[in-house]
Steps between C-alpha positions, in 0.01 A plus 500: 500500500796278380678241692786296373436120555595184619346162658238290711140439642242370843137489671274478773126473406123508485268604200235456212423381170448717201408546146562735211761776610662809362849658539543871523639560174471210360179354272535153549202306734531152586406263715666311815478185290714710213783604715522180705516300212770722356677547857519082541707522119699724618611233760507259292793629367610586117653273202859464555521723214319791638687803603428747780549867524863409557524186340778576302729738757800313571419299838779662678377863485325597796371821390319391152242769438367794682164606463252688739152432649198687450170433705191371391237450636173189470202668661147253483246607760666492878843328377758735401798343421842764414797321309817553318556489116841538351591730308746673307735144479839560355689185420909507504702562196138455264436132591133559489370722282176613349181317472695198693593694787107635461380147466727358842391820713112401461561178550665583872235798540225221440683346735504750784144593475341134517732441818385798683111433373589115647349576831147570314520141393598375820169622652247430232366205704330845732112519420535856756580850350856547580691855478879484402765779525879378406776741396882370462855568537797346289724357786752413240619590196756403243537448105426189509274434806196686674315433839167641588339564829140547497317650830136599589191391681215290382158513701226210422191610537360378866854413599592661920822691334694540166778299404843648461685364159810491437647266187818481275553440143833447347608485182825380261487724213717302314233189456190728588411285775369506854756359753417318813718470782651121454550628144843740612534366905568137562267427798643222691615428893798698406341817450199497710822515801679802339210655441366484904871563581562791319664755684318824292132390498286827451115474563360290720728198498307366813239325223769246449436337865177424409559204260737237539752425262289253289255733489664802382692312262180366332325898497770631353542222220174576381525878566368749232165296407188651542336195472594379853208496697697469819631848453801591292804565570645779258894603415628846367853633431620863628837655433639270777284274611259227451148559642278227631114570581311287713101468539409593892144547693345835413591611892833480345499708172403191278823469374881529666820526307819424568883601333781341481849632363576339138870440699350258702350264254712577223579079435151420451436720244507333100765564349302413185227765563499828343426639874839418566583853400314655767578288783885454415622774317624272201 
């Protein structure tokens, strides 16, 4: 199955703890300490020397590389976890070649997996048996930036009903970095009006009513972390819009998202971001 890619990521949880695991073509075992050790380096950040996948692609070109995904799949016990891995990058006019262009596309792979794995971490405080089932979809995808939706169910052992997941990860290819909303949206007063105002919300836009304005501003500023214990709030980019999930009561789904056109929010968006390419255009 190949898919031609592009950008973002989001969540809506409940889950376990684990210990040594395996990938499905892949020999490697390590722990939950190992990969959230490595995924907390990743955002960190790099040297200012480091280069990305696209590190040295002109800034101006939208359409960088192309590559295509390939599923794999972490399997330990009940959680089954399917991913994306690139493959098969091909960098404009030989920017990238060889073992470089080898070496940048583990690093982002690397990348992928311990972000989709992230929810493992996230419930490790669990002492019950907890079965996991997540698959994803690439909302977005461009040379130089990817999003990620993941969906499935977890079920904790003694628990009245599953949980129904649904998280985001998005990546810049060109730095090999995970991106957070506040990192390519300026979140202020501004914004949190256009984006209850806008005339082409898709979803269920009626989530919006149920913070104020402080409020909402203050989710979506720290949208994209896991780590929130109140319940994350997780972006995504599609072909047109930008997609905002919100945690809700299980009654509910667990999780409601919300679209709004790129048209309508297209000041707030960075101009100094790489994601500028798939909001704007340019």
């Amino acid at each position: 199955m190949k898919q031609t890619i592009v950008v973002i990521l989001l969540l809506t949880i409940s889950f376990l703890g684990y210990g040594c695991g395996s990938v499905e073509n892949d020999t490697a075992k390590e722990t939950g300490k190992e990969v959230e050790e490595r995924r907390e380096g990743n955002e960190a950040g790099m040297d200012e020397g480091d280069s990305g996948l696209g590190a040295e692609v002109e800034k101006g070109s939208q359409e960088a590389f192309s590559y295509d995904l390939k599923e794999q799949k972490y399997k330990q016990g009940d959680i089954s976890i399917v991913y994306p891995e690139i493959i098969n990058p091909a960098a404009p006019h030989s920017l990238l070649e060889g073992e470089e262009l080898i070496d940048k596309l583990d690093k982002v792979n690397l990348l992928i997996k311990d972000e989709a794995l992230q929810i493992i971490q996230f419930y490790s405080y669990l002492d019950e048996d907890v079965k996991i089932d997540v698959r994803y979809q690439a909302s977005f995808a461009s040379g130089n930036s990817l999003s990620i939706l993941y969906t499935g169910v977890a079920y904790v052992k003694g628990a009245a009903y599953p949980t129904n997941l649904l998280y985001s990860s998005n990546i810049d290819l060109v730095v090999d970095r995970k991106v957070r909303l506040a990192d390519y949206i300026t979140v202020n007063d501004a914004f949190i009006k256009a984006l209850k105002s806008g005339a082409g919300l898709k979803g269920d836009p009626a989530v919006l009513d149920e913070y104020d304005e402080e409020e909402l501003k203050r989710l979506l500023q720290s949208a994209d972390m896991i780590e929130n214990e109140e319940g994350s709030v997780y972006s995504y980019l599609t072909q047109n819009r930008l997609g905002l999930s919100f945690p809700v009561n299980h009654a509910r789904g667990d999780h409601m998202e919300v679209e709004v056109n790129y048209s309508d929010i297209r000041e707030f968006v960075n101009k100094e971001h790489g994601f500028k390419y798939a909001i704007l255009g340019y």
